[in-house]
N, C-alpha and C positions, 0 to 999 in steps of 0.2 A: 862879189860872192866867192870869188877864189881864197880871200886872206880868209874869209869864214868857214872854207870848207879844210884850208890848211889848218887853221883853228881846231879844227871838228878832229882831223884824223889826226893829230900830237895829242889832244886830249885824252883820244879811246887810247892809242896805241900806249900812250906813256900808264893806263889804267887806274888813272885819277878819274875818271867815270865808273870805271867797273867798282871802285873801290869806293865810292859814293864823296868821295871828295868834292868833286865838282859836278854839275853839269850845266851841258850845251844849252843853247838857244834852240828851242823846240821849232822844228818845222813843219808846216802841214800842209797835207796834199795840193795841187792846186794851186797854193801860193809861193809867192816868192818877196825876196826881203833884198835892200840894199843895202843892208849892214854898217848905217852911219855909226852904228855901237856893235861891239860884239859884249856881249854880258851873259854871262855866266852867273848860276848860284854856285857860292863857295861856302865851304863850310868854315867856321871861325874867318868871317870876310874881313873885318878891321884890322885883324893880326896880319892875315893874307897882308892885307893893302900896305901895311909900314912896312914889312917884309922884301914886299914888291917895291917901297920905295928906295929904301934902304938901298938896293943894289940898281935904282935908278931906270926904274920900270913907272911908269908914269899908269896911274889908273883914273877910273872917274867911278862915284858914287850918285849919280842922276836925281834920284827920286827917295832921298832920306828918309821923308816920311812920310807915310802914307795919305792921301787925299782925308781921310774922313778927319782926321787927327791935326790937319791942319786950320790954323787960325781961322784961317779966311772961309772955311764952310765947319764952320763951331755952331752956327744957327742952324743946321740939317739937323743937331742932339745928338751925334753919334760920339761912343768914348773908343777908348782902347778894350778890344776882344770880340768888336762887334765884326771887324772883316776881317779874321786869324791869316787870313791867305795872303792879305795885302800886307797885315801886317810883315808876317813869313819874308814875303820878297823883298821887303822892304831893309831887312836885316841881312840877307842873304846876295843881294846881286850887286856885280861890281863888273865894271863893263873894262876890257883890257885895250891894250892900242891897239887900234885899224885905221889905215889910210891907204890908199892905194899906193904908194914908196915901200912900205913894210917889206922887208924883204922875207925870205922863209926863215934864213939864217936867226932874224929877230926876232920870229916866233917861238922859233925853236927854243931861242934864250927863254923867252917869256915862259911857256911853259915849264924848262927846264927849273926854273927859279919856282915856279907852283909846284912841282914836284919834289925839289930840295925842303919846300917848307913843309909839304906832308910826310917828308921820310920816306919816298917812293922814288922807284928807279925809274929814270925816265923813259924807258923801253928805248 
């Protein structure tokens, strides 16, 4: 939970949240999360992700596409537009590195690199 909450606070600080660039992994009362992914919505996420790889920033894209729209539940009837939200996330989330090695240093990078690609100072 620590690389998620280092996560959390470069994110706000650097104002790639305030500036709707990105945001965090929602949390809620109550619960708690082991953060085998840390994912993020990014805005322009595929450009993000070459970006990111380009300078050797390794990402994952999990869940391409959304449950309804895939092959294997095609007999449910549902098309594209029917769950806009799934679709949304579906287009939007891109999970960055976490393991527990991660040092801050490499966080720091990481964002540092999301905020070169939006034109934003890292704070």
């Amino acid at each position: 939970m620590q690389r998620a909450a280092t996560y959390d606070d470069l994110l706000v600080s650097s104002k790639l949240v305030s500036e709707g660039f990105v945001a965090p992994p929602e949390r809620r009362a109550g619960s708690q999360h082991v953060f085998h992914h840390y994912t993020i919505r990014a805005d322009r996420r595929d450009t993000l992700r070459e970006h990111l790889q380009a300078q050797g920033i390794g990402t994952g894209v999990y869940y391409p596409v959304p449950l309804h729209l895939q092959e294997c539940f095609r007999g449910l009837g549902h098309a594209r537009g029917d769950f806009p939200e799934a679709e949304r996330a579906a287009r939007e989330v891109l999970s960055l590195p976490i393991y527990p090695e991660l040092t801050n240093q490499a966080q720091r990078a990481v964002v540092k690199e999301i905020a070169a690609f939006y034109g934003v100072s890292p704070g």
